[in-house]
C-alpha positions as CSV (number, residue, x, y, z in Angstrom):
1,X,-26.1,37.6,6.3
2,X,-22.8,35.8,7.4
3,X,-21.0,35.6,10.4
4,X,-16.7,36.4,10.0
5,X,-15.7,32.7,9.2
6,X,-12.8,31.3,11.5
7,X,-10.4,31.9,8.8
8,X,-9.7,33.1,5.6
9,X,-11.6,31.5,2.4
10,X,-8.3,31.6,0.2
11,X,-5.7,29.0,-0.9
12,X,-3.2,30.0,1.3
13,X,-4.2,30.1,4.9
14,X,-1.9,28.7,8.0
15,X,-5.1,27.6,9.9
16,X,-5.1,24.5,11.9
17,X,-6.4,21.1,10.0
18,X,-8.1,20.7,13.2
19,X,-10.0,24.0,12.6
20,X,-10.6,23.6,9.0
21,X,-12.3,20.4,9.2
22,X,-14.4,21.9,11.9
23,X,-15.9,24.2,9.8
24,X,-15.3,21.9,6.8
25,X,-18.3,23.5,4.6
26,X,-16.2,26.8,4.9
27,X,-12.7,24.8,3.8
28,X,-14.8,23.7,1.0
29,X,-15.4,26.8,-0.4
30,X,-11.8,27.5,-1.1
31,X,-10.7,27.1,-4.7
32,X,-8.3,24.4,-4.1
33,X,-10.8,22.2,-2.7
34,X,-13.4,22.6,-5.2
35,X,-10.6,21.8,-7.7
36,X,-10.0,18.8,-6.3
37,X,-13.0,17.8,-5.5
38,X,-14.5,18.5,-9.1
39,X,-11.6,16.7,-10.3
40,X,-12.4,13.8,-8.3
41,X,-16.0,13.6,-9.8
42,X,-14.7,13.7,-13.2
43,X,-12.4,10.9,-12.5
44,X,-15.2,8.9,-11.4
45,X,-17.7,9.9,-14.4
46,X,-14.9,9.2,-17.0
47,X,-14.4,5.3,-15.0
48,X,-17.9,5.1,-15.6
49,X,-18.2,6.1,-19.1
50,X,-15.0,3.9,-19.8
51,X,-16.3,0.6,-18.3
52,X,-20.2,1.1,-19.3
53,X,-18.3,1.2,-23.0
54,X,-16.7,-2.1,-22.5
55,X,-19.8,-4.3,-21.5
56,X,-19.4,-3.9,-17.7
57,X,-22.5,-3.5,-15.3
58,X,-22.2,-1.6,-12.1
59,X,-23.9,-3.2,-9.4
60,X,-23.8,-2.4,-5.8
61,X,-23.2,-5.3,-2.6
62,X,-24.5,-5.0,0.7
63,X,-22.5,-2.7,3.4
64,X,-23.7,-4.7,5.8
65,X,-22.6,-8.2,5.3
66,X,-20.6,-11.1,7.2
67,X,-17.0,-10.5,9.0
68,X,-14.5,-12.6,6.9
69,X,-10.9,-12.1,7.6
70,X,-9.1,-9.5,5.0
71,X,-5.8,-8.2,6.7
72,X,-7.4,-5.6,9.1
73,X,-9.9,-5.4,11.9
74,X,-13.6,-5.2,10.8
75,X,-16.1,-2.7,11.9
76,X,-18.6,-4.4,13.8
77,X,-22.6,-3.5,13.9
78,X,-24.7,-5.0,16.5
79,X,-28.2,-6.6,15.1
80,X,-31.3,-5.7,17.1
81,X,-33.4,-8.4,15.2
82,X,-30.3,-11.2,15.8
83,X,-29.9,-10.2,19.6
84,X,-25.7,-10.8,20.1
85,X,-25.2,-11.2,16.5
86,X,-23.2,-8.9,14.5
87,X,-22.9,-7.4,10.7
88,X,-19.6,-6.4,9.5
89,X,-19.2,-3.1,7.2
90,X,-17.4,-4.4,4.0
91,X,-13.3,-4.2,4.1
92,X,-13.8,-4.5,0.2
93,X,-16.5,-6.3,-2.1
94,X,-14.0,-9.0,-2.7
95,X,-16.5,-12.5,-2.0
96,X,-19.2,-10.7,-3.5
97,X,-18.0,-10.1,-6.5
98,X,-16.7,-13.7,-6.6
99,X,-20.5,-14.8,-6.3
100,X,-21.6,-12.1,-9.1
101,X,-19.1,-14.2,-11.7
102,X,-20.4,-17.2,-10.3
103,X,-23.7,-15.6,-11.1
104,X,-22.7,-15.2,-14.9
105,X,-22.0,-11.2,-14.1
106,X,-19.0,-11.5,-16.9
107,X,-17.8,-7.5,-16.4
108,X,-18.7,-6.2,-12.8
109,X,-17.4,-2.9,-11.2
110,X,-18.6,-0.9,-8.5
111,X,-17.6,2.5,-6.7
112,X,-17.3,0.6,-3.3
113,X,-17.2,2.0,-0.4
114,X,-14.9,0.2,2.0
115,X,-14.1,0.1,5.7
116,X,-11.4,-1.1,7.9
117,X,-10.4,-0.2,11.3
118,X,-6.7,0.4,11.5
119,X,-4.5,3.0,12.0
120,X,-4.6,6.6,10.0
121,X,-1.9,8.1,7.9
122,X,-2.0,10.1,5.0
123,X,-3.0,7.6,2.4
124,X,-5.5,5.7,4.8
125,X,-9.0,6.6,6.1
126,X,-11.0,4.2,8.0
127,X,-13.7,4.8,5.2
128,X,-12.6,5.2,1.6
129,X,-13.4,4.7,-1.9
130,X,-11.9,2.0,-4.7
131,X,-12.8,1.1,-7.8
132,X,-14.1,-2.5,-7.8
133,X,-14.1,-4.6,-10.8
134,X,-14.2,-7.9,-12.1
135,X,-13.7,-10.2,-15.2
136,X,-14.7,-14.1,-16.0
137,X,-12.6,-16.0,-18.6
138,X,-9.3,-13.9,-18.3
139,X,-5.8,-14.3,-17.2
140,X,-3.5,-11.8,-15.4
141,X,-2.4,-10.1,-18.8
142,X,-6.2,-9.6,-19.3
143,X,-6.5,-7.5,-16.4
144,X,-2.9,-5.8,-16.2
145,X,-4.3,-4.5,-20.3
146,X,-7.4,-2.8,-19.1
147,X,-6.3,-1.4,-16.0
148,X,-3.7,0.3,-18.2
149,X,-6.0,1.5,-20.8
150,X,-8.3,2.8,-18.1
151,X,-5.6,4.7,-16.1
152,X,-4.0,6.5,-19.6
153,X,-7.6,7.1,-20.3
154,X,-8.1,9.2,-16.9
155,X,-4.7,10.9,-17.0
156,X,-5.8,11.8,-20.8
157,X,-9.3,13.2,-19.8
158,X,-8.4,14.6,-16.8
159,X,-4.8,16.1,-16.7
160,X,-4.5,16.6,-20.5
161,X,-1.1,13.7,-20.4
162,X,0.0,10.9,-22.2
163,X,1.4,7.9,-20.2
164,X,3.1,5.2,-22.2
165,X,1.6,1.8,-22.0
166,X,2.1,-1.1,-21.6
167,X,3.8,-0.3,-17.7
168,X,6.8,-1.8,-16.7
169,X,6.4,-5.3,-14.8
170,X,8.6,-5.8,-11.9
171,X,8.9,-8.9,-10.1
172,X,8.4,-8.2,-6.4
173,X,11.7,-9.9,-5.1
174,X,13.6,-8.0,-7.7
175,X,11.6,-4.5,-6.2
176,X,13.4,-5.7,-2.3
177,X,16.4,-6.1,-3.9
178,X,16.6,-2.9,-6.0
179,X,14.4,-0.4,-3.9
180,X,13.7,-2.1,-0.5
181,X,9.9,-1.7,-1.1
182,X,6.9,-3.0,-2.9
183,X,5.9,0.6,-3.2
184,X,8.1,1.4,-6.2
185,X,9.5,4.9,-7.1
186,X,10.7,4.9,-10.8
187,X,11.8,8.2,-11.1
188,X,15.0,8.7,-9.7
189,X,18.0,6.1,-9.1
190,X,19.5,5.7,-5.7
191,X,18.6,1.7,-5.9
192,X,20.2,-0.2,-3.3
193,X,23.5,-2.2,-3.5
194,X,24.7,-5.2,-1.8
195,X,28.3,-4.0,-0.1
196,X,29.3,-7.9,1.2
197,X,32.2,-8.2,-1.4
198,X,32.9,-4.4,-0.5
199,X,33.7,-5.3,2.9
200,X,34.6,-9.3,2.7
201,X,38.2,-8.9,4.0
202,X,36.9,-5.8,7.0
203,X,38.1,-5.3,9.8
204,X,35.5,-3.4,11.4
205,X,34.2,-5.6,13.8
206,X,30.0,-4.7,13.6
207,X,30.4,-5.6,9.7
208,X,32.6,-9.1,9.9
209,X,30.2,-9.8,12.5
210,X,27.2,-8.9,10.5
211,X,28.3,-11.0,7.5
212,X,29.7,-13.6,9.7
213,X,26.2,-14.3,11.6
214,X,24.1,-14.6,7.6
215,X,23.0,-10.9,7.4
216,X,23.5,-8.4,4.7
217,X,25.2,-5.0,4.2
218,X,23.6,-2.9,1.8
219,X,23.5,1.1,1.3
220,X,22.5,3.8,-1.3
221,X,24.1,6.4,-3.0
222,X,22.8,10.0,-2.1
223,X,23.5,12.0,-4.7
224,X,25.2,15.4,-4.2
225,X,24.5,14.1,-0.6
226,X,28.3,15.7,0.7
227,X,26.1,18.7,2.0
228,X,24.4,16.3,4.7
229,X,25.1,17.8,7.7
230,X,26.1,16.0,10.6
231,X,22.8,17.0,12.6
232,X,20.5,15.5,9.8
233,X,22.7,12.3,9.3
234,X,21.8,11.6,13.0
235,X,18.1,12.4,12.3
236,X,18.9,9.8,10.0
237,X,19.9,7.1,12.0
238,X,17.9,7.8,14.5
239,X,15.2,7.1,12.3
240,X,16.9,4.0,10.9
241,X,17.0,2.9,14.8
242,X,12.9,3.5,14.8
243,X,12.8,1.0,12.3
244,X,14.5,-1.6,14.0
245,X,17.7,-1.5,12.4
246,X,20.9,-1.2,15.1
247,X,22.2,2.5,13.3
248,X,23.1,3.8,9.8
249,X,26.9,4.5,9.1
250,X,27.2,6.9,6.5
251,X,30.0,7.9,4.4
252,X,30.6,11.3,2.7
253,X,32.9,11.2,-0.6
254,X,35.5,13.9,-0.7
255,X,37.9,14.9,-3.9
256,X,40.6,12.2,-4.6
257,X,39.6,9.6,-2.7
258,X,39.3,11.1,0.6
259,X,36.5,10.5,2.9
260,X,34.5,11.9,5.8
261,X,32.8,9.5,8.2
262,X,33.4,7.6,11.6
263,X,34.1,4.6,9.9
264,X,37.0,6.7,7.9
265,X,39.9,5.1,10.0
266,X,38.4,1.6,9.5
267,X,38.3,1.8,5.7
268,X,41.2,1.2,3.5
269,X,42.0,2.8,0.2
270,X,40.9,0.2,-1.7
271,X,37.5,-0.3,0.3
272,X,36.7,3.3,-0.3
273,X,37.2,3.2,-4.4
274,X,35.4,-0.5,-4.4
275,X,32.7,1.3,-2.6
276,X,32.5,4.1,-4.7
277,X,32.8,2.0,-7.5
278,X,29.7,-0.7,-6.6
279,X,27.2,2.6,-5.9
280,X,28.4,4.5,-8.5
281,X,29.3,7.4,-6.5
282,X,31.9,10.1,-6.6
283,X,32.9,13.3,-5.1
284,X,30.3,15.2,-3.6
285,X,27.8,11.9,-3.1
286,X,26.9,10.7,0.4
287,X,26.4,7.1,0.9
288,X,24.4,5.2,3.2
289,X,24.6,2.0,4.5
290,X,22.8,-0.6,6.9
291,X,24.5,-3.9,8.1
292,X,21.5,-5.6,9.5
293,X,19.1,-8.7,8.8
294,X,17.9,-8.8,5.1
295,X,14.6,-7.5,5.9
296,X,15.7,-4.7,7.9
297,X,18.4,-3.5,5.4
298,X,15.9,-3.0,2.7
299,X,12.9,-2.1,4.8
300,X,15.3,1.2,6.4
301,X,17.1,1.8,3.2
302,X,13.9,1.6,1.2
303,X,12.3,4.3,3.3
304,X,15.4,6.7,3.4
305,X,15.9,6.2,0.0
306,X,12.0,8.1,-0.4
307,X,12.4,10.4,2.2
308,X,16.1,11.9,0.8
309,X,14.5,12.0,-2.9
310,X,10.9,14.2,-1.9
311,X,13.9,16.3,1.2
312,X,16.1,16.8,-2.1
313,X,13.9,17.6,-5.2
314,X,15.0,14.4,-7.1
315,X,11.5,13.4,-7.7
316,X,10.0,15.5,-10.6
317,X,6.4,16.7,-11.0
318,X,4.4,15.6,-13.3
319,X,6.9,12.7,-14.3
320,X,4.4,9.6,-14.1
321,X,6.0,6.5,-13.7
322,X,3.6,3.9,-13.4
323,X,4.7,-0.1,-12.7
324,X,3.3,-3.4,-11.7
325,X,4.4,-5.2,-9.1
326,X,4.1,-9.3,-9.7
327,X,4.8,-12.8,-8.6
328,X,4.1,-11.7,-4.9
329,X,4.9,-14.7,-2.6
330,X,1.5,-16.2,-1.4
331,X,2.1,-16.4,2.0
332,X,4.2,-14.3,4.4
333,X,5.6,-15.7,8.0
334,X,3.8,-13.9,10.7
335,X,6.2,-14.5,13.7
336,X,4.6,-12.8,16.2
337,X,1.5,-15.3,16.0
338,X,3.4,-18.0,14.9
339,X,1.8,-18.9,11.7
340,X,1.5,-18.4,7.8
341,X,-1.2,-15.9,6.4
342,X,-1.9,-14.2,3.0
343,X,0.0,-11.1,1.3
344,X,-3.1,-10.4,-0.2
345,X,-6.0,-12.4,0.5
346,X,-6.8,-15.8,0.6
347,X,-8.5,-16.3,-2.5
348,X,-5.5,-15.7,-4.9
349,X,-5.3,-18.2,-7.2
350,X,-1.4,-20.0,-6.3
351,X,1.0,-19.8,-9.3
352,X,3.0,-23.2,-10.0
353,X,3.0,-26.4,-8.1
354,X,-0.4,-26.5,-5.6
355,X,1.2,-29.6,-3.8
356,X,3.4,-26.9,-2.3
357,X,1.0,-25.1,-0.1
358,X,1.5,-28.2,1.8
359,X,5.1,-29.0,1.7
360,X,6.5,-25.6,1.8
361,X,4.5,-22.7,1.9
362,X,7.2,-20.2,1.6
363,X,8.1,-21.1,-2.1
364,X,4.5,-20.8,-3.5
365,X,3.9,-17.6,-5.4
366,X,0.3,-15.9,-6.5
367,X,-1.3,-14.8,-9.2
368,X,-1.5,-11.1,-7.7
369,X,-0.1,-7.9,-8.6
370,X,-0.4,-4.2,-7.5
371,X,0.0,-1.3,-9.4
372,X,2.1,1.3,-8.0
373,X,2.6,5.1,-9.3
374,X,5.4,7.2,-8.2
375,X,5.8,5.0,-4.7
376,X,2.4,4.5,-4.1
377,X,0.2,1.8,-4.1
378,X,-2.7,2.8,-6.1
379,X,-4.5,-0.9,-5.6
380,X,-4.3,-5.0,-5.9
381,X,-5.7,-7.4,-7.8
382,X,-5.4,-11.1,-8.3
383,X,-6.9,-14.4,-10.6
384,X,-9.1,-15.8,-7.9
385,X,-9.7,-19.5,-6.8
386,X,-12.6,-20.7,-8.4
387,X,-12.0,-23.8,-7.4
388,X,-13.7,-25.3,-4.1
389,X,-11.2,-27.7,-3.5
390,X,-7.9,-25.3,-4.2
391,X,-9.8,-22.7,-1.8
392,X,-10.1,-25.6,1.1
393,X,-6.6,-26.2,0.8
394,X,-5.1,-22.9,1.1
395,X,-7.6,-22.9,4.3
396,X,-5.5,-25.5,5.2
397,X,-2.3,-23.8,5.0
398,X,-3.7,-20.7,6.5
399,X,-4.7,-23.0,9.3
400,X,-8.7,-22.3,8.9
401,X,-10.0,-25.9,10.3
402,X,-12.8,-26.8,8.0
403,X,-15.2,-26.2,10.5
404,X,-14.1,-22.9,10.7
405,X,-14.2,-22.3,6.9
406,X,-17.5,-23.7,6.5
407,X,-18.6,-21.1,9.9
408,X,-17.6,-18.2,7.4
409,X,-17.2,-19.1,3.8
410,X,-19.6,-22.2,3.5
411,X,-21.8,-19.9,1.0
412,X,-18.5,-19.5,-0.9
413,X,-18.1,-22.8,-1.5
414,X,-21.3,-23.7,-1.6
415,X,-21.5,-21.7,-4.4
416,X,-17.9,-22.8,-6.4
417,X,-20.3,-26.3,-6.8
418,X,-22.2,-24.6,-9.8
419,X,-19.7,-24.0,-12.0
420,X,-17.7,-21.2,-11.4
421,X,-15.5,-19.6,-14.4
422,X,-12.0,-19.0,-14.5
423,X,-11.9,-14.7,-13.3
424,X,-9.5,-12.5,-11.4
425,X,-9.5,-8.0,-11.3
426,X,-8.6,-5.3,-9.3
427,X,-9.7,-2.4,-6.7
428,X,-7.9,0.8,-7.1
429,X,-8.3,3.4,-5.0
430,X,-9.5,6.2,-6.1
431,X,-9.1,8.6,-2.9
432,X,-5.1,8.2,-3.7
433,X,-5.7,8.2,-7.8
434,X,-7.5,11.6,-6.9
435,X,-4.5,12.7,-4.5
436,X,-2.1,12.2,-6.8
437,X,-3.9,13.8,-9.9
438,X,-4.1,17.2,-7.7
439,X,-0.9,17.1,-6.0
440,X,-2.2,16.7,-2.2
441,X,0.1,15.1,0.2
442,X,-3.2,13.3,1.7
443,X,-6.3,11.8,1.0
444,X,-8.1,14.0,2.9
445,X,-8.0,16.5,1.0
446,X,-9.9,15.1,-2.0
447,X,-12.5,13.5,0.9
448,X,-15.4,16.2,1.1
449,X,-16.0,14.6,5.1
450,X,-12.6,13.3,6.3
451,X,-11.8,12.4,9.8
452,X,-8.5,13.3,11.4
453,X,-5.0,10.5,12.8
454,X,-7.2,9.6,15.8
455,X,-10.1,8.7,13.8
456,X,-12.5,11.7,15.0
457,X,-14.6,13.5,12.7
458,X,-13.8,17.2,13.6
459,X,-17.1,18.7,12.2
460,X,-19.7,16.3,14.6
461,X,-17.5,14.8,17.2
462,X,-18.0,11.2,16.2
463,X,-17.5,8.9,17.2
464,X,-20.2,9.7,20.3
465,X,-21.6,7.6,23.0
466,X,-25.0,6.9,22.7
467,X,-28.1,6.6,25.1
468,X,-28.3,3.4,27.8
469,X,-31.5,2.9,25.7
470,X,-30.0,2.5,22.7
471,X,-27.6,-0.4,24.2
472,X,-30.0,-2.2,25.7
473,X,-32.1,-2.5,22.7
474,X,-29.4,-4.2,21.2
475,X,-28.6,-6.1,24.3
476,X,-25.0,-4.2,24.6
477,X,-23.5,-3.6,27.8
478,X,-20.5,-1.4,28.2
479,X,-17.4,-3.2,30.1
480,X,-15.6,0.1,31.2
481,X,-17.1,3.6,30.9
């Protein structure tokens, strides 16, 4: 006996996410989502089989462990046995693993479960899934070799294709430069072009000024872009705005020369073919363009430049274009608190010169690297410090006192006094590897129990309040109902 479900059990349905996820058992049972989801679990049981081949021993770490600082806010459980002490649930594995090659663990992994508590979007779940894994003796070419080897494998056993290894290595200032992003998008053009010889001699007063105060003009070539309407260019700079950039000029390239735009009566003949000329654009091409700070330039151009390609078809399915992204800067300048902290995480081993985390920061680069497929990040790794006093000073630079280092790593480096190895890996995640394989614009729809942008679990309603008694076991008080 069955009650008539809230919708129908069929690919196709128009029912609310909301809904679905309410009665998520029932979404389950439609075809698409046991596809993925079986697909999922055969990309996990074909990691398995792969690494178990290759000497590596899967071992699980504790979920409830110590806070340490990874780049988000931790998830916080209250100890009833510690009264006003508090366990963190894991952001990643990342110390732990450390310990294991300390341990003489030479080939670790793990299907981690992982927790942080920021903000959802479409690739991010406060709970989700990597791949952990870890090597001892290697160096980043070590790593980079069998991530490869393990990603053609899946897309071989999986999805019945062939990717060509090795993958492309991009530097990550040359990614800025060329796509305004880290999250690299290899298979269409539209890279982005600096304009300041274009418009050297202007006479449009927002660009000399521009130039004239250090900043950058840079733009993008939209192919067959002359269909833009007006309506959707200012969706388009209005978007640009939201970003923080002060507007988008755009330029529509007309037959002979001739050009549509508010900035037509500002540009001369010459400007127009020089511009043409530096994007490579013609007749019937749109071109963008942002005059701006560095930073914002590429950060707006970088996003339009993904958001034209998936509004215009220029991205092709099944066209996997796999890179890595390398020689990351260590450190990035976090203005708002006034202070350096990691790209990654502060126990990336520093490439070049160490006597430069103390003299300038800014220059030193780290052994890290991402790999990226199709504009998204599928995970980081690094060569770690395994050395206690290299770890101490990039404390230093980080501004962790040593009292405070000691307060939350001291078992760290208690434990880089036994003779650590040399080791480095990655984590990548496999709720976006599984997203990606089936074609979902999210990750929850390869999650069996997902939660929804405000971080509520439709199905049970949590997060829920819990009874006074509870609290006061754990000596909790609430500060506001």
């Amino acid at each position: 006996m069955a009650e008539t479900p809230p919708f129908l059990i069929e690919d196709e349905i128009e029912a609310d996410e909301e809904l679905r996820l309410r009665h998520r058992y029932l979404d389950l049972r439609r075809p698409v989502m046991q596809r993925a989801l079986r697909l999922r679990h055969k990309m996990i049981r074909e990691i398995r089989g792969f690494l178990d081949a290759r000497g590596f021993v899967e071992m699980e770490t504790p979920i409830l462990f110590k806070s340490t600082p990874e780049g988000a806010r931790d998830f916080l459980v209250p100890s009833r046995l510690q009264p006003g002490s508090f366990y963190a649930l894991p952001q990643s594995p990342q110390i732990l693993k450390q310990l294991l090659m300390v341990a003489g663990f030479e080939r670790y992994y793990q299907i981690a479960r992982c927790f942080r508590d920021e903000d959802l979007r479409a690739d991010r779940q406060l709970e989700f899934t990597q791949l952990d894994l870890e090597m001892s003796f290697v160096e980043r070419e070590d790593v980079l070799a069998l991530t490869e080897e393990l990603l053609a494998h899946l897309w071989r056993e999986c999805l019945g294709v062939e990717v060509a290894a090795p993958f492309p290595r991009l530097p990550y200032a040359e990614c800025i430069r060329r796509f305004g992003t880290d999250h690299v998008d290899l298979r269409y053009g539209m890279e982005l072009t600096d304009l300041e010889e274009v418009f050297a001699g202007t006479g449009l007063g927002i660009f000399r000024k521009v130039l004239g105060d250090g900043g950058a003009i840079r733009g993008i070539a939209v192919p067959r872009g002359g269909d833009l309407h007006h309506s959707h260019l200012k969706r388009l700079e209005q978007q640009a705005m939201e970003r923080g950039a002060n507007g988008l000029a755009w330029v529509l390239l007309r037959e002979r020369g001739e050009v549509e735009s508010p900035l037509e009566k500002h540009l001369s003949p010459s400007e127009r073919a020089r511009l043409a000329r530096a994007l490579g654009a013609g007749p019937g091409d749109a071109v963008l363009m942002v005059a701006d700070r560095p930073a914002v330039a590429n950060e707006v151009l970088g996003a339009l430049r993904m958001q034209l390609a998936r509004e215009r078809g220029l991205a092709r399915e099944g066209d996997w274009r796999f890179c890595w992204v390398v020689d990351y800067p260590f450190f990035g300048w976090n203005s708002a608190e006034d202070r350096w902290e990691p790209m990654h995480h502060p126990f990336t081993m520093p490439a070049g010169d160490p006597g430069a985390l103390e003299s300038d920061p800014g220059s030193v680069t780290a052994l890290a690297y991402d790999i990226v497929l199709n504009g998204v990040e599928l995970g980081s790794g690094s060569i770690r410090i395994h050395r206690a006093d290299l770890q101490r000073r990039v404390f230093d630079a980080l501004g962790i006192s040593g009292e405070r280092a000691q307060e939350r790593f001291g078992f760290l480096l208690e434990a880089f006094r036994y003779g650590p190895p040399p080791h480095g890996g990655i984590a990548p995640g496999l709720d976006r590897m599984a997203a990606l394989m089936v074609g979902a614009d999210s990750i929850r729809d390869v999650i069996a129990f997902p939660k929804i942008q405000s971080g509520v679990d439709p199905l049970s309603g949590a997060p829920g309040r819990v009874d006074a008694a509870q609290l006061e076991e754990l000596g909790l008080r609430l500060s506001r109902p």
